[in-house]
N, C-alpha and C positions, 0 to 999 in steps of 0.2 A: 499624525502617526510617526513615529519613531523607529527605525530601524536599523542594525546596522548594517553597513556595505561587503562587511565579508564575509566570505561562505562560512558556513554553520561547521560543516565536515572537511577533517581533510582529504583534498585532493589530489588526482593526479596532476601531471604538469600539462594546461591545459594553454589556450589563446586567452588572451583578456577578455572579461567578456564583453557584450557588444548593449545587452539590455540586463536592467533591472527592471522586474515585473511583480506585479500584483494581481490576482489572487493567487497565490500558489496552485491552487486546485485546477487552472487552468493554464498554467504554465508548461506540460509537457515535458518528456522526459529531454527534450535534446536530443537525441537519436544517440545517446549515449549511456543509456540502462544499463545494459550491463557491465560496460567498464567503470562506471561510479557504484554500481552495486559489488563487485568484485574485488575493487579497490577496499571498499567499508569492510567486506567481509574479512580480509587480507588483514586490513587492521584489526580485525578483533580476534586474530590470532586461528581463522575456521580453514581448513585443512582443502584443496580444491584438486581435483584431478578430470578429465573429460569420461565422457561414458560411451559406451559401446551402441546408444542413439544421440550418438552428435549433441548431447548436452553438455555442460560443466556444472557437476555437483559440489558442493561445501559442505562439511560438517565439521559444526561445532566441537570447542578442545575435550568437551565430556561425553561427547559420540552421540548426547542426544536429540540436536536437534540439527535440520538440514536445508540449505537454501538451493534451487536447483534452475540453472537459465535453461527453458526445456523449448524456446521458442522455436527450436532447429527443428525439435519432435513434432510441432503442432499438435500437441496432445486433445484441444475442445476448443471451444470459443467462449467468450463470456460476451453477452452484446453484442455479437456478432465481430469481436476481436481475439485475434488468439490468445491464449495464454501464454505469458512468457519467464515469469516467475514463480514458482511452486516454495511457500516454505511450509514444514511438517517438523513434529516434535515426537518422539518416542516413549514408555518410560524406560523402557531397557535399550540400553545399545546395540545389544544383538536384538531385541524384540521388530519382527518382519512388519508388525501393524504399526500403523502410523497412530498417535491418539488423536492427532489434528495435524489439518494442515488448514491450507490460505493462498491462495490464486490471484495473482495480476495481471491484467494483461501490460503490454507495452504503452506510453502513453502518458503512463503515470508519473507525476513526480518523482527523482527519484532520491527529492529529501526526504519523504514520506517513508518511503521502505528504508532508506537508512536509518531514520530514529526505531523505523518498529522493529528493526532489526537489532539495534542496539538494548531496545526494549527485552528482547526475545533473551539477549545474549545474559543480561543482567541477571537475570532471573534465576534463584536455586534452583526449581520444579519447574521445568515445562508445560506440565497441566492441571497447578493446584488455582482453582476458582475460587477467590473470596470474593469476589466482588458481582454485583447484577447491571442485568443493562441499563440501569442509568448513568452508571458510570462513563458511559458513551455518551449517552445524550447530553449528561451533563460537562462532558467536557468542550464537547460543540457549541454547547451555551454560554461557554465561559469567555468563548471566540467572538460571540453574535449572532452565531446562525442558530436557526429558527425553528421550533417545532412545527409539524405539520399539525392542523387543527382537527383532523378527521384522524389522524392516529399519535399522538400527542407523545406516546410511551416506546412509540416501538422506530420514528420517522422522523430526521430534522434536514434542513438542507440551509445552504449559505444563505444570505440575505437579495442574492441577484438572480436564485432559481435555478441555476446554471447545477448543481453537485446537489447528491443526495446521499446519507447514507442511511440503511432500513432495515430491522430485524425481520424477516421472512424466512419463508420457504427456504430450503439451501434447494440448487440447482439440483436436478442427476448426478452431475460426474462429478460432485462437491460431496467429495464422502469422507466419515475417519473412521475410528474404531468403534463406534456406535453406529449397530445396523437397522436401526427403526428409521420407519417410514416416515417423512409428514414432521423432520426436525427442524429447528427454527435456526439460522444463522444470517450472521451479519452481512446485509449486500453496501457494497456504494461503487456509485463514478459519476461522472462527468460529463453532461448533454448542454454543453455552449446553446444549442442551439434546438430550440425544442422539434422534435420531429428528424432530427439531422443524427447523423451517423454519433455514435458516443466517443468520445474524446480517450477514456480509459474507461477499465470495469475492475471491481475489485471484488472477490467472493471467499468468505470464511466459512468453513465448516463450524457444526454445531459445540462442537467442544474447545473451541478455541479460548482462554481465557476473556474475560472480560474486559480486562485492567490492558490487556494486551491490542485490543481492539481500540482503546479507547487512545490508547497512544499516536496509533495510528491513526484517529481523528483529530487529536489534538494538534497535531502535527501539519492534516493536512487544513485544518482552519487556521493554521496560522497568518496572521498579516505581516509576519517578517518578508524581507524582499528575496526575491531568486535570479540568479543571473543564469541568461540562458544567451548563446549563438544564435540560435533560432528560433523562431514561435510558431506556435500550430495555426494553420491556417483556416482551420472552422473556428477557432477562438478568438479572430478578428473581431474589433468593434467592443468585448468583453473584457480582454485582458489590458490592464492600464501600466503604460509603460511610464514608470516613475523618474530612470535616469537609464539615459543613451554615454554606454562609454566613447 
């Protein structure tokens, strides 16, 4: 495998780092989510200010779409971890309803939310769908990881077991502008350890683009390397450390 040694995005002025790691999916945010998500947003020119429940909101230069670190609010949990990332898209700028949003908890990579963010930003329309869900799958597959055999269209996970991502049910409090019951949206995270607490949780509402989803998988099967200060400690034994700076 081939990779290169520098980070992907840029950064703030950080310590050297200490490890390159593989699999990304289980590599961990760092304990630095949101100042690398803050950073990305900052560069893509998204507008930030604090809110009146101790979060920090951003929004995009055309007012309509919004990244929110809400971790301070403890708004739900996803896996039994809180939510720390909310992004949601509008069609109108003043419009109150959200048409989608997308929930992460802390945990996550956070190459992963910087490409789907870059992803998000790129984008004319917010929430024009041309694409279906294979588009996801298929881009998981383009990485190595695996369909599941009992749900082949809607289910794939890496080739170590370890990350899943899966068209279901959306959660309760995974809602957007479509108020039907029983809508199907993209889940995925990260269970190092089967039975053992989850590493990350990631949850999209049912209107979420497809192409937009799938960025954010492609991303997160990537076998490029990640350097991190620290490692998650249920991911011992999983995560393979390439190079010790």
């Amino acid at each position: 495998m081939e990779a290169s040694l520098l980070p992907h995005h840029s950064q703030p002025n950080l310590p050297d780092p200490v490890y390159w790691v593989t699999p990304r999916h289980l590599a961990g945010d760092d304990g630095v989510l949101a100042e690398r998500m803050g950073h990305t947003l900052s560069d893509l020119g998204w507008r930030m200010w604090p809110t009146a429940r101790q979060t920090l909101l951003y929004v995009s230069p055309d007012g309509l779409c919004g990244a929110e670190w809400i971790l301070a609010a403890y708004p739900f949990e996803l896996g039994g971890l809180p939510v720390a990332w909310q992004l949601s898209a509008r069609l109108h700028a003043d419009s109150a309803m959200t048409e989608w949003n997308a929930y992460f908890t802390a945990g996550i990579p956070y190459e992963v939310l910087a490409d789907l963010l870059m992803a998000v930003d790129a984008r004319e329309a917010p929430d024009i769908d041309s694409e279906g869900p294979e588009t996801v799958l298929n881009a998981l597959g383009a990485q190595g990881w695996i369909r599941d055999l009992d749900s082949p269209h809607t289910t794939a996970m890496d080739p170590g077991f370890s990350a899943t991502v899966s068209l279901g049910l959306q959660p309760p409090l995974v809602q957007d502008a479509d108020p039907r019951p029983d809508l199907m949206g993209w889940q995925a995270w990260a269970e190092p350890i089967f039975g053992a607490p989850y590493l990350w949780c990631a949850s999209f509402s049912a209107n979420v683009p497809h192409d937009l989803v799938a960025a954010f998988a492609s991303s997160l099967a990537s076998p490029a390397l990640v350097s991190r200060q620290t490692l998650p400690k249920n991911a011992e034994g999983r995560l393979m450390v390439v190079h010790r700076s």
